[in-house]
C-alpha positions as CSV (number, residue, x, y, z in Angstrom):
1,X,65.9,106.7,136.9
2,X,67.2,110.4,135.8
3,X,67.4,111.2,132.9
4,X,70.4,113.0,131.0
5,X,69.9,116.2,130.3
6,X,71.0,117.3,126.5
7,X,74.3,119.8,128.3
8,X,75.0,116.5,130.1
9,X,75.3,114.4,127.2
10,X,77.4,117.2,125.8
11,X,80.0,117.2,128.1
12,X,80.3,113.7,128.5
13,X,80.6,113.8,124.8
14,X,83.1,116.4,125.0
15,X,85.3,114.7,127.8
16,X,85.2,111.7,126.1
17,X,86.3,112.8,122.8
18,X,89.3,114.8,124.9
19,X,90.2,111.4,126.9
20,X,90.6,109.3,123.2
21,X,92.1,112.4,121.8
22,X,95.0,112.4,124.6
23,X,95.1,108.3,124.6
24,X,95.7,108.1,120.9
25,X,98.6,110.5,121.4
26,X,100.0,109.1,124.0
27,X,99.5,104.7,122.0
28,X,100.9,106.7,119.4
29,X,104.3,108.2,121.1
30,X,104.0,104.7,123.2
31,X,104.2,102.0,120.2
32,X,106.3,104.0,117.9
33,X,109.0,101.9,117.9
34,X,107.5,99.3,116.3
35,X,103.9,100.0,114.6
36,X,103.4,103.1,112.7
37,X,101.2,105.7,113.3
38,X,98.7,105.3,110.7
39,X,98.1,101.6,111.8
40,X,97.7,102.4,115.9
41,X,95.0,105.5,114.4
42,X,92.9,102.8,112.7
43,X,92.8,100.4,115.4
44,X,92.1,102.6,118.0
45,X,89.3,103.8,115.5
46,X,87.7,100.1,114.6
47,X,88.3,99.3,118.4
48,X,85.8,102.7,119.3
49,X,83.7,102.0,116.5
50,X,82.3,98.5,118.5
51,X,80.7,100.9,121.8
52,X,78.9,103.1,119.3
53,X,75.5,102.8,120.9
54,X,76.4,102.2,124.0
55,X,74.9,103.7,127.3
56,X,78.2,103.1,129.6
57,X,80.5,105.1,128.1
58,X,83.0,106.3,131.4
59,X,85.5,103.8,130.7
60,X,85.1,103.4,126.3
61,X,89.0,105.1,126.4
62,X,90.5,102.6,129.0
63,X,89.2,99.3,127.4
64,X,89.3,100.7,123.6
65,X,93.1,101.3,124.9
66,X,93.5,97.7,126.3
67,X,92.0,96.2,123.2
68,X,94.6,98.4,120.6
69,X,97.4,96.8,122.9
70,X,96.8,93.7,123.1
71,X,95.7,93.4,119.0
72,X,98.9,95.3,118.1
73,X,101.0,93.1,120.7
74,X,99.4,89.6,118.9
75,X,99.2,89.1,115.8
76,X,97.2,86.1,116.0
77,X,94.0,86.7,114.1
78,X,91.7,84.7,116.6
79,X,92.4,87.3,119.1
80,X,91.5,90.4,116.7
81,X,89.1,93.1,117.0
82,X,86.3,92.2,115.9
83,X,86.4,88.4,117.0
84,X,84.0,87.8,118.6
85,X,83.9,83.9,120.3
86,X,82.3,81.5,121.7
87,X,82.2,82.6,125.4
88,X,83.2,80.0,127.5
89,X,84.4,79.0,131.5
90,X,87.7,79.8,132.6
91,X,88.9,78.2,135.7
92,X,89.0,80.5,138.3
93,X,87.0,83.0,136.3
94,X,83.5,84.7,136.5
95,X,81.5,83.0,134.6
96,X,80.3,84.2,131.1
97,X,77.2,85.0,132.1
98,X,78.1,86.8,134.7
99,X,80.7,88.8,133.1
100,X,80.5,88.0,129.5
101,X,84.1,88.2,128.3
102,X,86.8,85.4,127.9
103,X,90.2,85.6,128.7
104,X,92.6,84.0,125.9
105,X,94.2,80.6,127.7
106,X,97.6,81.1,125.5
107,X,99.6,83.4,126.5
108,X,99.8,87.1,128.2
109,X,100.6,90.0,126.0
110,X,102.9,92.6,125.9
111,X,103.4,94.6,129.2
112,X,101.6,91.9,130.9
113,X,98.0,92.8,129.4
114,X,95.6,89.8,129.9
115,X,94.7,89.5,125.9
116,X,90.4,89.7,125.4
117,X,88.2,89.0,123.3
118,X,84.9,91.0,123.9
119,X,81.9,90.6,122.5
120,X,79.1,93.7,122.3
121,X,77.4,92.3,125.8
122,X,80.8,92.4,127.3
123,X,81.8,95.5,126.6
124,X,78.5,96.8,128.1
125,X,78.6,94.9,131.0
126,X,82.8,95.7,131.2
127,X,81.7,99.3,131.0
128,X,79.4,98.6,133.9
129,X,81.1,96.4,135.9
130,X,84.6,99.4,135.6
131,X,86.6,95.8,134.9
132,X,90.2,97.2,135.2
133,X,92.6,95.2,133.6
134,X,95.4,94.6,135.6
135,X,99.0,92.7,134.9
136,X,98.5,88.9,134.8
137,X,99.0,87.2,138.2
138,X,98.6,84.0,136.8
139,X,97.2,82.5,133.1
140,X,93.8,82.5,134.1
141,X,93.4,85.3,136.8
142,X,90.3,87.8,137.3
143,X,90.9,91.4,137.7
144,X,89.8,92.3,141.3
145,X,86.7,93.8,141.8
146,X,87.0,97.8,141.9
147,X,86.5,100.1,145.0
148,X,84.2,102.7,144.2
149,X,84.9,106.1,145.5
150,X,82.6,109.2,145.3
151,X,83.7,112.8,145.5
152,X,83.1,116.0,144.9
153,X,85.9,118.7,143.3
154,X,86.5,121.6,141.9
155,X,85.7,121.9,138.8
156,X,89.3,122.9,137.4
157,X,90.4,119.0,138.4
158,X,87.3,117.6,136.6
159,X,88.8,116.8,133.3
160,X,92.2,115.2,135.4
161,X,89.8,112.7,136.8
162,X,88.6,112.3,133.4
163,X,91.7,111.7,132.0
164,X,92.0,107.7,130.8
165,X,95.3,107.3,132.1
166,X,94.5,109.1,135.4
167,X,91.8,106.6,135.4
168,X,93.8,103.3,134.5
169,X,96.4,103.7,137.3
170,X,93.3,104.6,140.3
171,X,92.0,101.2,138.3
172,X,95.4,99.6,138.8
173,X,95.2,100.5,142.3
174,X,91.8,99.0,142.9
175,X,89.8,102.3,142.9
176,X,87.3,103.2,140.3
177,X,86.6,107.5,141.3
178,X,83.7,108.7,140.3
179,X,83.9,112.7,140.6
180,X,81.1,115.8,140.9
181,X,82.3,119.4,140.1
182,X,81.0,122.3,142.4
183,X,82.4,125.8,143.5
184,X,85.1,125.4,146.1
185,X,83.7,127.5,148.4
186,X,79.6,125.8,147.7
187,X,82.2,122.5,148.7
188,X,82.6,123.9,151.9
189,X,79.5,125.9,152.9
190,X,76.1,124.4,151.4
191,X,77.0,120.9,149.4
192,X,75.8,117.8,151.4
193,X,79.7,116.0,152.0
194,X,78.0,113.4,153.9
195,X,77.0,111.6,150.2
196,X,80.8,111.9,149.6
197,X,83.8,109.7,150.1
198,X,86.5,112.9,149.5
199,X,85.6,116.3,149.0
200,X,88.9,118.2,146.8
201,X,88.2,121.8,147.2
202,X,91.0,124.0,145.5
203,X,92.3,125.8,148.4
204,X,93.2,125.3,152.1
205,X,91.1,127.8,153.6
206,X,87.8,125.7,151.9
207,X,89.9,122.2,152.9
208,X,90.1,123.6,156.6
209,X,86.5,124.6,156.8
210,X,85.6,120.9,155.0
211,X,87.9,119.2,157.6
212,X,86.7,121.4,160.8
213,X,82.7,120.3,159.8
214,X,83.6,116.5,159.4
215,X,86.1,116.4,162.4
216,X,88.8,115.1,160.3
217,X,92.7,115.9,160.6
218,X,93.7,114.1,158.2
219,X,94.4,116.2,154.5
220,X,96.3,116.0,151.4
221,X,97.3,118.8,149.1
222,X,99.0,116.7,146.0
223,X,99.1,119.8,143.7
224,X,98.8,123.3,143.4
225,X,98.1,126.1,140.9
226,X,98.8,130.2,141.1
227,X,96.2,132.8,140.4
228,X,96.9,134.5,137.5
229,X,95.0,137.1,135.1
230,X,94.6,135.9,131.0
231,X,94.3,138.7,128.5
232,X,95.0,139.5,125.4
233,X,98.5,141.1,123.4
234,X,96.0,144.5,122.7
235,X,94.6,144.4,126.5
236,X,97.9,144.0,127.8
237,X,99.3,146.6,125.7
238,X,97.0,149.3,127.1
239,X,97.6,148.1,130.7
240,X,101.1,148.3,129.9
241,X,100.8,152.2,129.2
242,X,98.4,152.4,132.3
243,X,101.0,151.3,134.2
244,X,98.8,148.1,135.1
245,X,101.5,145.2,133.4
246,X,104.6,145.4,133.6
247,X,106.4,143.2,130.7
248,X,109.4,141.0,131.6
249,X,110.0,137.6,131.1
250,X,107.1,136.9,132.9
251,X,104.6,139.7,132.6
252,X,103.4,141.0,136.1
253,X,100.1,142.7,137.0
254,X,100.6,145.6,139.6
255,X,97.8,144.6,141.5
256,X,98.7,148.2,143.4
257,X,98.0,150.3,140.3
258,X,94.3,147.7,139.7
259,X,93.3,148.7,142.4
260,X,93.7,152.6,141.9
261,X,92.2,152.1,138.8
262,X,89.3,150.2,140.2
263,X,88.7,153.0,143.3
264,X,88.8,155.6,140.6
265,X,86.0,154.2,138.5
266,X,88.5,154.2,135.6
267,X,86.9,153.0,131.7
268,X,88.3,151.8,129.3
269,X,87.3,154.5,126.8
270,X,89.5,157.1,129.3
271,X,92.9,155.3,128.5
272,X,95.0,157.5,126.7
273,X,95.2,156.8,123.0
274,X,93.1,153.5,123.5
275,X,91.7,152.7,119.7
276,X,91.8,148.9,120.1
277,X,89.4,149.0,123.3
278,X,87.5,152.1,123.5
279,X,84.2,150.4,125.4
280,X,82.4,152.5,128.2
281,X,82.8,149.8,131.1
282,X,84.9,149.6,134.4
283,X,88.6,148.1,133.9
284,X,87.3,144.9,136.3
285,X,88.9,141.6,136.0
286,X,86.4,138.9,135.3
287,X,86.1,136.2,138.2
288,X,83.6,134.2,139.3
289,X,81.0,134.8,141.9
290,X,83.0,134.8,145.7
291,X,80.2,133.5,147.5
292,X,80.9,130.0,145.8
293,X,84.1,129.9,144.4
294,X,87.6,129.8,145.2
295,X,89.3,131.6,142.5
296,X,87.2,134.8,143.2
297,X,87.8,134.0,147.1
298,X,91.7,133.9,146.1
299,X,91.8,137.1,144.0
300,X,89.7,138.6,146.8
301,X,92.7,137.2,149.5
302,X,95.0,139.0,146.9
303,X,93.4,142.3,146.9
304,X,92.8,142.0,150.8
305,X,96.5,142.0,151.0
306,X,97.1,144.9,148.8
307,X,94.6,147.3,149.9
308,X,95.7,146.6,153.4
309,X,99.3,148.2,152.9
310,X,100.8,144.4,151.9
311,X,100.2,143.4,155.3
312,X,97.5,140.1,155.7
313,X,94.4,141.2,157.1
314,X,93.3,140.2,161.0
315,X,90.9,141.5,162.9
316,X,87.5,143.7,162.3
317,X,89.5,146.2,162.4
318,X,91.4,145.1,159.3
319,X,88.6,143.8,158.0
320,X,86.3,146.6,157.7
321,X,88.8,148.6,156.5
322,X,89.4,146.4,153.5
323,X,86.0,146.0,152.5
324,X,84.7,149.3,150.7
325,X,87.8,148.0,148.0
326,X,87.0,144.6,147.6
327,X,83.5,144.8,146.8
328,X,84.4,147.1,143.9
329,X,85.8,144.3,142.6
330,X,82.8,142.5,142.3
331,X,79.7,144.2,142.6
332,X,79.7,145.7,139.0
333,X,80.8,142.7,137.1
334,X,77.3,141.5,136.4
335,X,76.2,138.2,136.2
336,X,79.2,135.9,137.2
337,X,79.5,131.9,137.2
338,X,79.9,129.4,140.4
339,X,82.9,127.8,139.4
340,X,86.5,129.1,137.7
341,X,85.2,126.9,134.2
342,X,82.8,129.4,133.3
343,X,84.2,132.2,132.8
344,X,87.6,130.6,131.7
345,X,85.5,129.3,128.5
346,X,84.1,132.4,127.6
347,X,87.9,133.8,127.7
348,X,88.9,130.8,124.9
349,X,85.7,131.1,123.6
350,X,84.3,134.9,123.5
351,X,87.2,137.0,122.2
352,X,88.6,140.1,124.4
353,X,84.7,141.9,123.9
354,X,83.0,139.7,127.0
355,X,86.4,138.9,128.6
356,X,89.2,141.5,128.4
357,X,90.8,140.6,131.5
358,X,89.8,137.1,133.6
359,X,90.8,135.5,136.8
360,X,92.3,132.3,136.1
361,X,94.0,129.1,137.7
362,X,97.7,129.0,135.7
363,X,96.7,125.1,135.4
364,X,93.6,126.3,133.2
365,X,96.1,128.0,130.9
366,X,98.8,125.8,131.0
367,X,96.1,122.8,129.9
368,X,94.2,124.8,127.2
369,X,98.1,125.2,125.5
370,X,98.3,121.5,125.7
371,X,95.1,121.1,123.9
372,X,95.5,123.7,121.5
373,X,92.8,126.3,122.7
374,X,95.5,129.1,123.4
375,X,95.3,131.0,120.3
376,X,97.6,133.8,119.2
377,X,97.5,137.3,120.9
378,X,96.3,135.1,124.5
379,X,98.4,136.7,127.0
380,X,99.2,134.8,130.9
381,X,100.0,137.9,133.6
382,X,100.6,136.8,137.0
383,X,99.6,139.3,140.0
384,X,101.9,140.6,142.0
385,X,101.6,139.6,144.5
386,X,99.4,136.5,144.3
387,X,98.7,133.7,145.8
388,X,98.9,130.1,145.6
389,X,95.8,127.6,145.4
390,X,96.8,124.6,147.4
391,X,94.5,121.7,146.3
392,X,93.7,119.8,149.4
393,X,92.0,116.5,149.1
394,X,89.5,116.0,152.6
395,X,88.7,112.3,152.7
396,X,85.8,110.6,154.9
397,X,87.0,106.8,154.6
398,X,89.2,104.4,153.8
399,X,88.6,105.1,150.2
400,X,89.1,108.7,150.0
401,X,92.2,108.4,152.3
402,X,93.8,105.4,149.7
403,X,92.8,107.8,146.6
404,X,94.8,111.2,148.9
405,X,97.6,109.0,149.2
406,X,98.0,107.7,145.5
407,X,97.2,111.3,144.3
408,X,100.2,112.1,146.6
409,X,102.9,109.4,146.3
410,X,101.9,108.0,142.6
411,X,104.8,109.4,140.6
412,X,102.7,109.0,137.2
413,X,99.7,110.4,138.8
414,X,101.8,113.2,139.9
415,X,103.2,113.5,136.1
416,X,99.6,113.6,134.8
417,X,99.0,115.9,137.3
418,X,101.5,118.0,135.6
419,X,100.1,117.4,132.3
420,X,97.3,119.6,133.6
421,X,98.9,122.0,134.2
422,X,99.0,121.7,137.7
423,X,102.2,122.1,140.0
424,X,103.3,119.2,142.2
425,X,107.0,120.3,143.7
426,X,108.8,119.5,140.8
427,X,109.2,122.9,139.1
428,X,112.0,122.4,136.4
429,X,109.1,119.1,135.4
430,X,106.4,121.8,135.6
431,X,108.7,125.0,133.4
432,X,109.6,122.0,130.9
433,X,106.0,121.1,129.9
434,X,104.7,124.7,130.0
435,X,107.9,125.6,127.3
436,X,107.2,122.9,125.4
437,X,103.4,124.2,125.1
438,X,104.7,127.6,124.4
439,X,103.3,129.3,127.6
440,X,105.9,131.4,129.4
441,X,105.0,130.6,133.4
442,X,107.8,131.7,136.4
443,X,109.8,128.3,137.2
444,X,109.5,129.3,140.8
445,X,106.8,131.7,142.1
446,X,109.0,134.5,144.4
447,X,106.1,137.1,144.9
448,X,103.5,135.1,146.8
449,X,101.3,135.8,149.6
450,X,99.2,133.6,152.3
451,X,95.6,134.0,152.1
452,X,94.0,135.5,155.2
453,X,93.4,132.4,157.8
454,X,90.2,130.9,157.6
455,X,87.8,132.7,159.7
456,X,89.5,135.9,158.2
457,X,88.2,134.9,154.5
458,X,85.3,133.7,156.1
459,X,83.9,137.5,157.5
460,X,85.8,139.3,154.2
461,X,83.1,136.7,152.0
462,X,80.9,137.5,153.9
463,X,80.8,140.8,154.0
464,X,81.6,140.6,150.5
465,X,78.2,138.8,150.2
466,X,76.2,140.7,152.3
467,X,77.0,143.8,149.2
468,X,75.3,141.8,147.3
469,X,71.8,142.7,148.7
């Protein structure tokens, strides 16, 4: 058996402690009508309180959840938290020692929630079985038995799979999605997709290459998210008076001037009048490492564009005439991370020192607002041009292809989807949430480029790569 390293248990920790955080808000906002706040905070808190010590924690949220709802929809005391029963046969049931939890014969509560009582072995073996509990089909129905379906993402999607509504509604559907975070590009180049059900890279170059390798045609792209550059007010002030930003409703980054900047060898302590920043290093925007990751190979596509007289690059021609610029970029950043998470946290985490200026997803930002990690002074720029980051979803089976389809179609999945941060068509749904998190984001992107075709990217990362040694 493997054991769990201690950063492991962190993060699962951590993602756990998001997904009650979000549920509680959202039981909260759900029930207001008629239980008050106070009283859905406790129950939710005595209902966690019974899987302390438990090793199964991936679906604690979605069954603490069911158990709040059906004890604030019944206020008959046998069926409280806490009780714990007798467990008993059901007709048409799995039997208690099988699946040790009973259903209660008398009646369904609200919003069709089969009412339980679970004892401690239940919830274990609930946690390890991934029961979801689905609306009643009849007084003593079973849920059905989940479809397990394996994949591997970009790690920017990681915490919307972990999201316990995201989950409830895949578990509605019959699928329980179990979801490994890797660099886009490692998706499509060195990871193993054969142990895989779907592979979810975060852009349609790395889909494409996923798609050519397994022979399959069939892809779904359910969301999207811009490249964009996060700084702070003092970084963008000087890049303001280098002629770098340009401030407007949206503040723009004149990818044209970067890159001047960039072939001059340009530090910070050469701004004029620069007292807030006066550091000897290159003006470089922080990305991750382009021989893995997406975001790098997007800002990369970006540049490409830019340094070849706005016109896409095609050809070796093109191509080597490109390349001297966009390995400045890279090759005096230092050490730089395999996936867009990295060096996104240090940004939140590290102050403008580390991080003065980082490559981001504008679904990274948009989500840190809605969990309060934007602080004051964090400033959203958006290149111009840039590019957009199609999320394409490559399934293998039956399984991936149902979970492309729901991630497509699902109108609630599609609103989550939203809720982090990504896009999904809807733009006025999209400027709405981002307003009401305080982050200023264009409602529909004007200045965007396509990303060079595949086999383009392919020789520019390459080449890239090959600077590197």
């Amino acid at each position: 058996m493997s054991r769990v390293t201690p950063d492991e248990a962190t993060d699962a920790v951590e993602r756990e402690t998001l997904a009650m955080r979000r549920m509680t808000e959202s039981l909260v906002e759900d029930l207001a009508a008629s239980v008050p706040a106070e009283q859905v905070s406790s129950a939710i808190g005595a209902a966690h309180t019974r899987f302390e010590g438990k090793p199964i924690r991936e679906f604690v949220p979605i069954l603490v959840e069911r158990i709040v709802r059906t004890e604030l929809a019944d206020p008959d005391p046998t069926v409280r938290v806490g009780a714990t029963p007798t467990p008993r046969a059901v007709p048409g049931e799995v039997a208690p020692e099988v699946l040790p939890f009973t259903a209660s014969p008398r009646r369904v509560g609200r919003r069709g929630i089969v009412q339980l009582s679970l004892g401690a072995a239940g919830v274990v073996a609930a946690a390890t079985a991934g029961v979801a509990l689905l609306p009643d089909r009849g007084e003593h129905s079973a849920a059905p038995a989940l479809v397990g379906v394996h994949g591997v993402v970009g790690s920017e999607k990681v915490a919307f799979f972990h999201d316990a509504n995201v989950v409830k509604i895949l578990a509605d559907n019959g699928l329980r999605v179990d979801v490994e975070p890797a660099g886009s590009r490692q998706i499509a180049t060195t990871v193993d997709l054969a142990a895989y059900d779907f592979a979810f890279p975060s852009s349609g170059p790395a889909a494409e290459r996923v798609a050519r390798q397994r022979n399959v045609t069939t892809k779904y792209t359910p969301f999207s998210s811009p490249i964009a550059i996060a700084t702070y007010q003092p970084i963008a002030d000087l890049l303001t008076s280098a002629g770098v930003i340009k401030p407007g409703p949206v503040a723009t980054f004149d990818m044209d001037r970067y890159l001047d900047l960039v072939a001059q060898g340009v530090q910070w302590d050469a701004l004029p009048d620069n007292t807030t920043y006066p550091v000897a290093k290159n003006i470089l925007v922080s990305t991750t490492d382009p021989r893995s990751s997406n975001s790098a190979a997007m800002f990369l596509s970006i540049a490409a564009y830019v340094a070849n007289e706005h016109t896409i690059v095609r050809g070796a021609n093109a191509e080597a005439h490109v390349l001297p610029a966009l390995t400045k970029l890279f090759l005096t950043q230092g050490f730089t991370d395999t996936s867009s998470e990295g060096p996104f946290s240090q940004y939140l985490t590290g102050g403008m020192g580390p991080t003065p200026m980082v490559c981001v997803y504008e679904a990274q930002f948009v989500e840190a607002a809605g969990q309060n990690k934007i602080k004051p002074g964090m400033v959203l720029t958006y290149p111009s041009p840039t590019v957009l980051s199609n999320h394409t979803l490559v399934p293998f089976n039956a399984g991936g292809d149902k979970l492309g389809r729901l991630l497509t179609d699902n109108a609630e999945l599609r609103r989550l989807a939203v809720e982090h941060g990504f896009r999904t068509g809807d733009n006025a749904q999209f400027a709405a949430l981002a307003a009401k998190r305080d982050v200023t984001v264009p409602t529909d992107l004007i200045d965007v480029v396509d990303a060079p075709a595949y086999d383009t990217l392919e020789h520019l990362l390459d080449g890239v790569a090959k600077s590197y040694n």
